[in-house]
Backbone as CSV, one residue per row, in Angstrom:
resi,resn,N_x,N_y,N_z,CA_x,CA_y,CA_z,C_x,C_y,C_z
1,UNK,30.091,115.722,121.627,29.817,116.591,122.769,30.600,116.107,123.980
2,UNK,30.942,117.010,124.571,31.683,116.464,125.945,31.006,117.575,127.246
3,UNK,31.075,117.853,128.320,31.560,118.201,129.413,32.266,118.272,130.675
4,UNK,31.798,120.002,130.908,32.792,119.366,132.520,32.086,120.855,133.464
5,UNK,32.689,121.375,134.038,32.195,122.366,135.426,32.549,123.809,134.912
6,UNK,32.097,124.781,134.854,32.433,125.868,135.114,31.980,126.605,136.737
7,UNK,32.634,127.649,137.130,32.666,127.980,138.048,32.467,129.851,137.650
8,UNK,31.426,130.237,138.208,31.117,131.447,137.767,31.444,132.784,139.748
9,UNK,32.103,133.589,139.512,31.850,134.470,140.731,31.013,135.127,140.251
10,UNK,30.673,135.843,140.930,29.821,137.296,141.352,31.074,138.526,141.180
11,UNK,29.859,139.608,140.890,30.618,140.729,140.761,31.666,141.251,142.045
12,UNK,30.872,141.018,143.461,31.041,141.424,144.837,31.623,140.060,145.255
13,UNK,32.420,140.108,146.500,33.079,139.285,147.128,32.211,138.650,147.651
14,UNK,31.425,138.902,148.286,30.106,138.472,148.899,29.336,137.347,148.252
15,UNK,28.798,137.828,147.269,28.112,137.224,145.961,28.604,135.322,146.173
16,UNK,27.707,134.903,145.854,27.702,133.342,145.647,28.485,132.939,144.328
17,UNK,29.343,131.704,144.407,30.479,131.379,143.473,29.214,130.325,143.118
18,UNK,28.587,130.239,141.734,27.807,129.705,141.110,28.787,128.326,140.571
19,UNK,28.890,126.958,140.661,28.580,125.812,139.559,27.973,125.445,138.687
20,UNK,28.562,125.611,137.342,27.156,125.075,136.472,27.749,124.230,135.472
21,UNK,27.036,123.411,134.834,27.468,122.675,134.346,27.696,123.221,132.737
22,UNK,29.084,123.018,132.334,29.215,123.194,130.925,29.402,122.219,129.481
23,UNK,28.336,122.290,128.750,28.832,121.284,127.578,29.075,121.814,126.555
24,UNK,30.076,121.290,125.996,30.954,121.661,124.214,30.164,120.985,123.369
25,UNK,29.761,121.925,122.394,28.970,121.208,120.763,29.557,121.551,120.076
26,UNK,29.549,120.761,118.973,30.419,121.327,117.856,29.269,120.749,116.842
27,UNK,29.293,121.851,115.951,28.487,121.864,115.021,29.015,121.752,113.429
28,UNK,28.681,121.305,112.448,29.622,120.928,111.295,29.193,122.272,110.565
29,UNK,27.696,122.948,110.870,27.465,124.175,109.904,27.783,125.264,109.934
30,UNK,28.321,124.915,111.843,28.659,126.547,111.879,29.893,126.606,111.775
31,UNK,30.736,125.393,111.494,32.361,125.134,111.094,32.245,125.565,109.783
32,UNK,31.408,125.468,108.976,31.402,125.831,107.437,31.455,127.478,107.245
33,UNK,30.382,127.330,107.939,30.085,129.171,108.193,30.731,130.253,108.312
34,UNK,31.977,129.309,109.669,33.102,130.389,110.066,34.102,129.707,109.339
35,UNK,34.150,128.391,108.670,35.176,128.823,107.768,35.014,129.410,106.350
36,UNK,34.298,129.808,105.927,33.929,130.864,104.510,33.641,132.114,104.992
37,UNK,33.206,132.609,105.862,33.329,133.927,106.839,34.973,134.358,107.199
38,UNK,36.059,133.538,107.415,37.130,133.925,107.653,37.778,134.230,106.292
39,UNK,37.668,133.007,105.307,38.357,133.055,103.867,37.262,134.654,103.721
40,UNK,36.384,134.671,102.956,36.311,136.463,102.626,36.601,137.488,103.160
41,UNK,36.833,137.283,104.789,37.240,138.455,105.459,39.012,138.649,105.040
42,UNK,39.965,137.082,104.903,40.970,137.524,104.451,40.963,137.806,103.278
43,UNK,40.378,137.804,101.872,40.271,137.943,101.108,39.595,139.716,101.161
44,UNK,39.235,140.331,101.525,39.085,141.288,101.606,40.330,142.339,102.673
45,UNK,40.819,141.734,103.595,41.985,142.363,104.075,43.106,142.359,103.207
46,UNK,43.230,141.376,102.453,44.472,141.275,101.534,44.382,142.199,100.714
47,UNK,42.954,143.329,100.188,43.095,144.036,99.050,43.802,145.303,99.551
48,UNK,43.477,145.972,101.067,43.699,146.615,101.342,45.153,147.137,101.597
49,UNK,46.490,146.231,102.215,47.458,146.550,101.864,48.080,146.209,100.809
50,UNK,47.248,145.512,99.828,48.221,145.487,98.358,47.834,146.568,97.881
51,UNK,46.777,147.820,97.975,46.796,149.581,97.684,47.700,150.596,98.609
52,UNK,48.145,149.674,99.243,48.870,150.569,100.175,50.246,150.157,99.756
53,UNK,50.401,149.137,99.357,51.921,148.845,98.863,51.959,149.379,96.857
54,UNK,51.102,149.425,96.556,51.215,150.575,95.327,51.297,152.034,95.686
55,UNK,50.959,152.484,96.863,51.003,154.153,96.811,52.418,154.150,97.782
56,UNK,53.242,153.412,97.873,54.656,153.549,99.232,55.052,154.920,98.225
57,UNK,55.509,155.174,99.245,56.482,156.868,98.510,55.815,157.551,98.683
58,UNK,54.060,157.627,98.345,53.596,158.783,98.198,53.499,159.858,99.011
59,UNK,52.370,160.848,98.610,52.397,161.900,99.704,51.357,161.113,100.811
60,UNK,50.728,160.292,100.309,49.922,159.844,101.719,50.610,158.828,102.830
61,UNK,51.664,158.066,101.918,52.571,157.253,102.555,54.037,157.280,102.344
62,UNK,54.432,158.727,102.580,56.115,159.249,102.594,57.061,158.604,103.559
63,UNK,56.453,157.857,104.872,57.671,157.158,105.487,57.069,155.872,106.434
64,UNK,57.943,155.192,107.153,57.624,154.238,108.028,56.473,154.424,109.009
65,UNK,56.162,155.552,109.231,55.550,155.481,110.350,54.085,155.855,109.987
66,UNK,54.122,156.987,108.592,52.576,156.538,108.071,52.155,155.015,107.375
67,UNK,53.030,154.316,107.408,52.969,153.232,106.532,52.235,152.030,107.412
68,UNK,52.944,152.404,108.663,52.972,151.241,110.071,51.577,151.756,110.524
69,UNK,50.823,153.306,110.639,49.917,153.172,111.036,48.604,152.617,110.292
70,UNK,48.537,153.246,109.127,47.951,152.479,107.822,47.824,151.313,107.886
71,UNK,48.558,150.328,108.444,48.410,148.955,108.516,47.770,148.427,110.295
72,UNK,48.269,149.314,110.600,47.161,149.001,111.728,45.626,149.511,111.921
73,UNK,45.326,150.292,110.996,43.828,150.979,110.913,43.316,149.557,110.029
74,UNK,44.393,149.148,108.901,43.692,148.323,108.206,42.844,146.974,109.312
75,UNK,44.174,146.488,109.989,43.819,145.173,110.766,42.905,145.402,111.971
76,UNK,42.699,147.067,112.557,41.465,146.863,113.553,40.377,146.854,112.390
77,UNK,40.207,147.569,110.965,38.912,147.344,110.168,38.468,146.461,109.847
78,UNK,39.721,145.900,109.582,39.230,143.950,109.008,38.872,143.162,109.996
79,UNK,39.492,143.453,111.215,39.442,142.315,111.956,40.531,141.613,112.102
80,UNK,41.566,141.805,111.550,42.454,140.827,111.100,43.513,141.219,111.979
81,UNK,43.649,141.881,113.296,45.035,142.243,113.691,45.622,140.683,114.084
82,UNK,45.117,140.364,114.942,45.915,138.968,115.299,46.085,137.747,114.038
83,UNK,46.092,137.859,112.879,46.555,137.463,112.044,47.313,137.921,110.755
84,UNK,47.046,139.570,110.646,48.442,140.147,109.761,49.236,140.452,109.908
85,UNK,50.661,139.647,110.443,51.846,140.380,110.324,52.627,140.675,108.766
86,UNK,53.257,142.502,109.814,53.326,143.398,108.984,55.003,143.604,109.281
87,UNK,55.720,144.024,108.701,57.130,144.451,108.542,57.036,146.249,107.937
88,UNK,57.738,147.136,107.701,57.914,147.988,107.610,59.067,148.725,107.625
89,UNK,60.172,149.319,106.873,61.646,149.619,106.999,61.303,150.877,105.475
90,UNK,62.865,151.318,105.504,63.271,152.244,104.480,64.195,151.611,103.644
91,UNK,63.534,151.678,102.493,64.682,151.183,101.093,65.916,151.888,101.441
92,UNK,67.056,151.682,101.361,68.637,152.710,101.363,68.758,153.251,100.010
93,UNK,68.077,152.320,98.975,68.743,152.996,98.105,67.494,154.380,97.117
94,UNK,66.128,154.124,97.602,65.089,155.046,97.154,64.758,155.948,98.102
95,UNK,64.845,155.547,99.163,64.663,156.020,100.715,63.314,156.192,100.658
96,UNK,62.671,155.598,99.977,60.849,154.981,99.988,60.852,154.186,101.203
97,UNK,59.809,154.253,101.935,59.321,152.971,102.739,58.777,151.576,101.795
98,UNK,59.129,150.247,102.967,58.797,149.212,102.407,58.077,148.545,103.365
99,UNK,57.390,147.811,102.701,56.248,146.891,103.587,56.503,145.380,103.192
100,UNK,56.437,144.307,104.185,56.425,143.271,104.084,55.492,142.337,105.094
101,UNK,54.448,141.660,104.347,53.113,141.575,105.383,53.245,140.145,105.066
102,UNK,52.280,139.548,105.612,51.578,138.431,105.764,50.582,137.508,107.201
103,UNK,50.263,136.849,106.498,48.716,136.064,107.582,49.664,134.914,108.319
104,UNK,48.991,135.379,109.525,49.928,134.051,110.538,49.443,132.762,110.386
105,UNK,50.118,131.528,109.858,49.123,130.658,109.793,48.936,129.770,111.061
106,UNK,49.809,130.075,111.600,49.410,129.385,113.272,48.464,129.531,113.947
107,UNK,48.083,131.283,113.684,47.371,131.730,114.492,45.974,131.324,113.566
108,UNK,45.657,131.516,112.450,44.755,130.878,111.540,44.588,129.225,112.074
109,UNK,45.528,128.896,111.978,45.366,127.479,113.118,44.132,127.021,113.813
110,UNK,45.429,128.060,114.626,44.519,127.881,115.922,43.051,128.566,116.088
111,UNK,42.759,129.187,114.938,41.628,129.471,115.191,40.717,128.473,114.621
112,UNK,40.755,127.897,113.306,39.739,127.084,112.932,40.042,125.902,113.664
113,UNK,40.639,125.613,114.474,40.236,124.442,115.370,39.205,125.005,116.796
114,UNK,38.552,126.061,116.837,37.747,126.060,117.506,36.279,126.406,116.106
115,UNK,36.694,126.429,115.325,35.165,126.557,114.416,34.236,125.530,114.776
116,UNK,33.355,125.641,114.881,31.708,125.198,115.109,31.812,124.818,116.695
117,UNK,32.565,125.030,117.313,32.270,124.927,118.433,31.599,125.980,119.932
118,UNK,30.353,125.250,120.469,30.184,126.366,121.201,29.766,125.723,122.532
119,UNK,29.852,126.483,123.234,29.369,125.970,124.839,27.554,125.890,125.426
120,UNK,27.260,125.350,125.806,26.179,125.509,126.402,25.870,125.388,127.724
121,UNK,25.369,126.520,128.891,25.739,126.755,130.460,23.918,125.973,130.449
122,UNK,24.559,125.104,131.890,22.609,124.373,132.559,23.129,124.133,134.058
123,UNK,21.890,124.052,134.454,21.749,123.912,136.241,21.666,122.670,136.218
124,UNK,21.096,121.889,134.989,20.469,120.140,135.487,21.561,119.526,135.245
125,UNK,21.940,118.713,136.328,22.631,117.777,136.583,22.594,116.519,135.420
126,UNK,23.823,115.655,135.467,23.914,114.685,134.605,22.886,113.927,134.580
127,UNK,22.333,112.929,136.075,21.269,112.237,136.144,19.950,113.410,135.865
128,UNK,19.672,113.947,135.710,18.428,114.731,134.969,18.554,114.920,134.173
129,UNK,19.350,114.943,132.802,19.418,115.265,131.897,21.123,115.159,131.041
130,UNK,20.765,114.248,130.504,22.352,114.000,129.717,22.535,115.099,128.638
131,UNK,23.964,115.061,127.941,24.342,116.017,127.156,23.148,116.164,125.621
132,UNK,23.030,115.059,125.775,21.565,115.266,124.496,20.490,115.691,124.656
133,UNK,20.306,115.812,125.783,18.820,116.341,125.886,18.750,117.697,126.662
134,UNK,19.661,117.885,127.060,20.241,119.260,127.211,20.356,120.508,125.693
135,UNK,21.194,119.742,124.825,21.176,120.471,123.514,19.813,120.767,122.771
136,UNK,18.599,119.176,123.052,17.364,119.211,122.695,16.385,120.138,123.605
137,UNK,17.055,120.868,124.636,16.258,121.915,125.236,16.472,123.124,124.452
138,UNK,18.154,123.244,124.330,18.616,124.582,123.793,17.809,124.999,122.386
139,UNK,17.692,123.493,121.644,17.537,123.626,120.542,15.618,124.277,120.594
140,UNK,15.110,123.929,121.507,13.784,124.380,121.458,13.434,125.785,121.841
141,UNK,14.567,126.063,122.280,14.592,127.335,122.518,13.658,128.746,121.432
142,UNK,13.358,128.588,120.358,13.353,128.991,119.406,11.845,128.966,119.016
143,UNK,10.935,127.757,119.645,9.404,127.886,120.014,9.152,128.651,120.945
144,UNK,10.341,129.057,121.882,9.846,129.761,123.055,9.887,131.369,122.480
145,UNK,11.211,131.895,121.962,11.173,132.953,121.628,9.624,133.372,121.166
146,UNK,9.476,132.451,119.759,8.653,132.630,119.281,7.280,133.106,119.648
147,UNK,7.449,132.595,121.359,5.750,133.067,121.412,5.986,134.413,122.049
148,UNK,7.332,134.710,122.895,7.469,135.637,123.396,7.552,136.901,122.367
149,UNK,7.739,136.416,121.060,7.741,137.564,119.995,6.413,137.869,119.954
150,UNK,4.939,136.626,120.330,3.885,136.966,120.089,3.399,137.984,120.914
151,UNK,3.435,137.874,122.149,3.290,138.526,123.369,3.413,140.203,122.862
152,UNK,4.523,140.712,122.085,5.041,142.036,122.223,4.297,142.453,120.842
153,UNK,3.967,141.451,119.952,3.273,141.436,118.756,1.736,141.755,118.179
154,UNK,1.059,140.577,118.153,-0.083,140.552,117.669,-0.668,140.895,119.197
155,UNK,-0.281,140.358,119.977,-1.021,140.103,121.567,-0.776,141.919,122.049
156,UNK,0.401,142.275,121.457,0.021,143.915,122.023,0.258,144.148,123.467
157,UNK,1.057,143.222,123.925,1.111,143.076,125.506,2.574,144.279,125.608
158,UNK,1.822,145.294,126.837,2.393,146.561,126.854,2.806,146.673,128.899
159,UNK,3.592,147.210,128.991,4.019,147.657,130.679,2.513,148.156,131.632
160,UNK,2.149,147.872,132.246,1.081,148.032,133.219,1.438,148.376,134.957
161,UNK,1.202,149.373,135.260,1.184,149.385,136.683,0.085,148.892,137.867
162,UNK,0.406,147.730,138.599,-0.925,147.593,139.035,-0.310,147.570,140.923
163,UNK,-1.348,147.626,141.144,-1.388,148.295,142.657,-1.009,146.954,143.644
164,UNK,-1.615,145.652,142.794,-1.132,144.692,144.038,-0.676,143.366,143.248
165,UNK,-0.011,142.821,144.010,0.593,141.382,143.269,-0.954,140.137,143.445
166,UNK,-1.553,140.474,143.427,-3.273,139.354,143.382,-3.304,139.716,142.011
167,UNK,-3.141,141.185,141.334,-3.846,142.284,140.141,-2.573,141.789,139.050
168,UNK,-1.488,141.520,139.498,-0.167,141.066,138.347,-0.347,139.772,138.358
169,UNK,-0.715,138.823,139.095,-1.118,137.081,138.624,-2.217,137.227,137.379
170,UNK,-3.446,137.988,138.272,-4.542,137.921,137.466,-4.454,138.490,136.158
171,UNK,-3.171,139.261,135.803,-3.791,140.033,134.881,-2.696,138.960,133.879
172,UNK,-1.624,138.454,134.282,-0.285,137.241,133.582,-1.136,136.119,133.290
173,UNK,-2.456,135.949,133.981,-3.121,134.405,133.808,-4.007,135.073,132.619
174,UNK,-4.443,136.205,132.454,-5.352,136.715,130.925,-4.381,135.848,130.008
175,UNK,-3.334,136.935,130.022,-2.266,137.082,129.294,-1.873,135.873,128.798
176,UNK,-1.788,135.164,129.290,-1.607,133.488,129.344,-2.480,132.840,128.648
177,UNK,-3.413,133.111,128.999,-4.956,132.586,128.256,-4.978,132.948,127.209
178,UNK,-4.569,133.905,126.909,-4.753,134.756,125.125,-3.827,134.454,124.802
179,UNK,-2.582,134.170,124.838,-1.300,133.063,124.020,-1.587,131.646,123.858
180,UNK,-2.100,130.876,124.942,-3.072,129.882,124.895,-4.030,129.591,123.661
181,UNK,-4.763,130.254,123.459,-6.027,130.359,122.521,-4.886,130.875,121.115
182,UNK,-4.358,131.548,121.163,-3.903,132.057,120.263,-3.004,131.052,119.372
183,UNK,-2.164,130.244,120.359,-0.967,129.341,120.305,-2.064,128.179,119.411
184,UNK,-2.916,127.527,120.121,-4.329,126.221,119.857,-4.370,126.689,118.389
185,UNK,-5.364,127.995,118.037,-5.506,128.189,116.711,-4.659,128.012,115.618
186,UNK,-3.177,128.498,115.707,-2.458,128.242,114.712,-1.871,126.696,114.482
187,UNK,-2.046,126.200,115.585,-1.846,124.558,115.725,-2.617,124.241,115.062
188,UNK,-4.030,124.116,115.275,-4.836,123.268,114.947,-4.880,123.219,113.049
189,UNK,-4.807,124.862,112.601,-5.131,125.247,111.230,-3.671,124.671,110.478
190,UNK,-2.694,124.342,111.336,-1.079,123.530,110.859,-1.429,121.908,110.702
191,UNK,-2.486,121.327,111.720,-2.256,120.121,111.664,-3.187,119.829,110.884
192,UNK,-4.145,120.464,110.728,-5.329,120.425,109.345,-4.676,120.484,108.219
193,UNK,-4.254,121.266,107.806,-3.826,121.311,106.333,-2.124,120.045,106.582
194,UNK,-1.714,119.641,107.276,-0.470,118.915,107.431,-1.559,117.380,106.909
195,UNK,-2.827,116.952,107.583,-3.751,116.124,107.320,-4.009,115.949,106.314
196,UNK,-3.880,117.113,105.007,-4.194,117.444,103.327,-3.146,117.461,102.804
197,UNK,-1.789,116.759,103.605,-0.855,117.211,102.428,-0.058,118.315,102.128
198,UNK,-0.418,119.485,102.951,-0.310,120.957,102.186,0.471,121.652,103.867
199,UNK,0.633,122.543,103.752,1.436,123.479,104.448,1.156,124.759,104.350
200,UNK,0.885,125.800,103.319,0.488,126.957,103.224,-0.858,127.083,102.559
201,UNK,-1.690,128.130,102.909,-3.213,128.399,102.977,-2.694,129.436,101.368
202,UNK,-3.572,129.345,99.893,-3.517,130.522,99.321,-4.394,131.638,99.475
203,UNK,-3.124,132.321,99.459,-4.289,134.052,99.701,-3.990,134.757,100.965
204,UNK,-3.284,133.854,102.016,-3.297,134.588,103.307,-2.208,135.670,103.535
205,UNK,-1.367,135.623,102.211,-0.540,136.879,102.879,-0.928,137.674,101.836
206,UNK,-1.011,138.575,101.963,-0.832,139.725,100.902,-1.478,139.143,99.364
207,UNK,-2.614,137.911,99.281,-3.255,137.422,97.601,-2.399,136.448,97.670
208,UNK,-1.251,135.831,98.659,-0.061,134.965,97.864,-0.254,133.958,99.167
209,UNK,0.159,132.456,98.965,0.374,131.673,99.316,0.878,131.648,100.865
210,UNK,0.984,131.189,102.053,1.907,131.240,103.246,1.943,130.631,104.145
211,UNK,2.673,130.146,104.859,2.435,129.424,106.208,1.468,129.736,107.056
212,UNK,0.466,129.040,108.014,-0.521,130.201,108.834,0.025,130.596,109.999
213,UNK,0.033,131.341,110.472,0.639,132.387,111.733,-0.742,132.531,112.510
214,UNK,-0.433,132.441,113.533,-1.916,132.933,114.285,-2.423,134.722,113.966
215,UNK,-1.044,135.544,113.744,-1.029,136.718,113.501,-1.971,136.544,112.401
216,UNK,-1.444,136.139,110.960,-2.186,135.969,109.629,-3.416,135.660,109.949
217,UNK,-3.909,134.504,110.223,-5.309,133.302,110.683,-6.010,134.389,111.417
218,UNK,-5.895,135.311,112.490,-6.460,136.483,112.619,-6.825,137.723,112.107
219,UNK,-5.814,137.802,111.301,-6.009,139.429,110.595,-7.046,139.105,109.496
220,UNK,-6.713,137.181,108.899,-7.786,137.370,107.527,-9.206,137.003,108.254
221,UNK,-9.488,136.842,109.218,-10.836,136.496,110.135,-11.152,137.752,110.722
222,UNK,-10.532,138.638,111.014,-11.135,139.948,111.251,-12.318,140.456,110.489
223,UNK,-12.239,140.663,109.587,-13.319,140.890,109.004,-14.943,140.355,109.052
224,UNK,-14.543,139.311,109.873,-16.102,138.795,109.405,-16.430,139.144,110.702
225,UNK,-18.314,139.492,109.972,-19.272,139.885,111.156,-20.268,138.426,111.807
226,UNK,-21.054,138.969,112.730,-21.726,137.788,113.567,-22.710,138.274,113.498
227,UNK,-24.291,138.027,112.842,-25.478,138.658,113.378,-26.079,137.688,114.065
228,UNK,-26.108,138.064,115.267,-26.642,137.461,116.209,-28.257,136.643,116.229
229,UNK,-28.314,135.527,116.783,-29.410,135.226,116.523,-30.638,135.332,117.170
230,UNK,-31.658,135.345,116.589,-33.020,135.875,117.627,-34.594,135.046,117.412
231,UNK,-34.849,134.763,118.482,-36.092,133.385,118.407,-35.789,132.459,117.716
232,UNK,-36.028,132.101,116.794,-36.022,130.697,116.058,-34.913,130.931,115.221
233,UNK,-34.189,132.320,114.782,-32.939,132.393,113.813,-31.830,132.161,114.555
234,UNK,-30.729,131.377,113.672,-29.539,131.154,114.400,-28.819,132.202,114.542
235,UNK,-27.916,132.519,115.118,-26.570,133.191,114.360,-26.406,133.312,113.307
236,UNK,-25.619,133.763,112.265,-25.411,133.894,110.779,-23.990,134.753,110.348
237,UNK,-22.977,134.061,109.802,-22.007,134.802,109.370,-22.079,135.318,107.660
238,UNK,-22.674,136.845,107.336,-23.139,137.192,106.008,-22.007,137.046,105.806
239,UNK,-22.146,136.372,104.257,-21.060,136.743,103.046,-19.550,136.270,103.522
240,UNK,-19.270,135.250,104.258,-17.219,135.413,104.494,-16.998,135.319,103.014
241,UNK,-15.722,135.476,103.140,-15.035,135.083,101.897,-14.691,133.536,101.785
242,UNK,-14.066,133.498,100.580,-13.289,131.767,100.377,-12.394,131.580,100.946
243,UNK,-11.315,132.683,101.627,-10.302,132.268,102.374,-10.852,132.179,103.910
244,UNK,-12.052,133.100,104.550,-12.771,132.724,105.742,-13.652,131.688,106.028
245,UNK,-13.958,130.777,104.650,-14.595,129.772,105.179,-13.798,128.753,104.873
246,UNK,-12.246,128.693,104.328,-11.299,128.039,104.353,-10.909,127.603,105.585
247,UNK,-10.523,129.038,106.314,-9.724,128.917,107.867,-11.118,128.426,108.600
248,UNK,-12.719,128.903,108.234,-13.127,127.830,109.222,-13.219,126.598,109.138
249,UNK,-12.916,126.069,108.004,-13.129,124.630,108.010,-11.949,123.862,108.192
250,UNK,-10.905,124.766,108.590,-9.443,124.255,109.140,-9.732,123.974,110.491
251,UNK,-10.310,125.183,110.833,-11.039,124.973,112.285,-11.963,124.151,112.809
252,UNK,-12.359,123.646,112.278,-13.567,122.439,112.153,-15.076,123.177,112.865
253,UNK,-15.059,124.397,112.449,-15.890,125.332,112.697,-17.169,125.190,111.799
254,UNK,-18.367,125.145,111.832,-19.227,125.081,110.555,-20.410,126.808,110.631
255,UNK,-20.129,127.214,109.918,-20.859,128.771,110.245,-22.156,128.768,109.496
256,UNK,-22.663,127.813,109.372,-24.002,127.645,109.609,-24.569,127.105,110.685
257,UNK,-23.798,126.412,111.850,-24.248,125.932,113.423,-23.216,127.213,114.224
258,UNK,-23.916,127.997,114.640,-22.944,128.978,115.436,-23.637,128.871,117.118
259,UNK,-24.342,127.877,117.061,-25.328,127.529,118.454,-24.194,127.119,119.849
């Protein structure tokens, strides 16, 4: 990893010329990635003008200039313009058009010497945060999505108009609270079964085996009822199933004390 400064303008003259700090990663998987992503893409551009150099003459390719465009439809389809050069002339003695192609390897070069490499833009300064722990933010990035997928998800969290900014805290601190609670549960039922050894609950998806999701850990707890308790009777959960008194005892829940 290395860095150094980028310097960002604004759209408007006006606009503030932003500093931020930039670091280079290079990654070995995504060098693999884009290099077997490039080999099939040339491997698939190459089929295309070796059918075009069997039909020269024809009625679809009678001279240079259907020949020359043909090869440029090919390289915006593939992708491949900045690496297929193409030639194109008239035989003298068939007065067929001829094609003479090939892959630049310079330019192939120069491209896999930027494979696996990518940038990452931050505000925190060197003394707050070195190039490693910078990447170990980026990289967490991906718990965050995650809950924000919950939010639009199971949580059902939808556009609201509210009349005053007291009514948009209060209603972001619910909101908060129910990702909260939501977030706790699937933790807790992860570090329980992580305590056993095990990783997936059977039965919770669909009869089959699965990781627990707070989504899942809810939908199979839906079902159960609460009869409330009255004078000397407790609470009482009739009848759960084996997978609901599974997740409660992940929970360290006991549904015979519901006090």
């Amino acid at each position: 990893m290395c860095d150094d400064v980028m310097t960002l303008a604004g759209p408007r003259t006006k606009d503030p010329v932003l500093r931020l700090r930039r670091i280079f990663v290079h990654s070995s998987a995504r060098a693999r990635a884009a290099e077997a992503a490039r080999a099939k893409k040339l491997a698939r551009a190459g089929e295309d003008p070796a059918r075009l150099e069997r039909g020269l003459g024809s009625r679809h390719y009678p001279d240079e200039q259907a020949v020359s465009d043909r090869i440029t439809a090919i390289g915006r389809a593939r992708r491949v313009s900045t690496y297929l050069s193409a030639v194109t002339a008239t035989s003298p003695d068939t007065g067929k058009p001829t094609l003479s192609r090939h892959f630049d390897q310079q330019v192939l070069d120069a491209e896999a010497a930027t494979d696996g490499w990518y940038a990452l833009l931050t505000n925190l300064d060197a003394d707050q945060a070195d190039a490693g722990r910078v990447l170990r933010h980026y990289k967490g990035q991906e718990a965050v999505e995650h809950r924000y997928q919950a939010f639009k998800g199971p949580l059902a969290v939808t556009g609201l108009y509210l009349k005053s900014n007291r009514r948009i805290a209060a209603l972001i601190t619910v909101i908060c609270l129910a990702l909260l609670i939501f977030c706790l549960i699937e933790r807790q039922i992860r570090q329980a079964l992580a305590a056993r050894g095990a990783t997936k609950i059977n039965g919770l998806y669909a009869g089959r085996p699965a990781i627990p999701t707070g989504k899942l850990i809810l939908d199979a707890l839906a079902g159960i009822r609460l009869i409330p308790g009255t004078g000397q009777s407790p609470p009482a959960i009739p009848q759960p199933t084996d997978l609901q008194l599974h997740l409660l005892d992940l929970l360290d829940i006991d549904p015979r004390d519901l006090r």
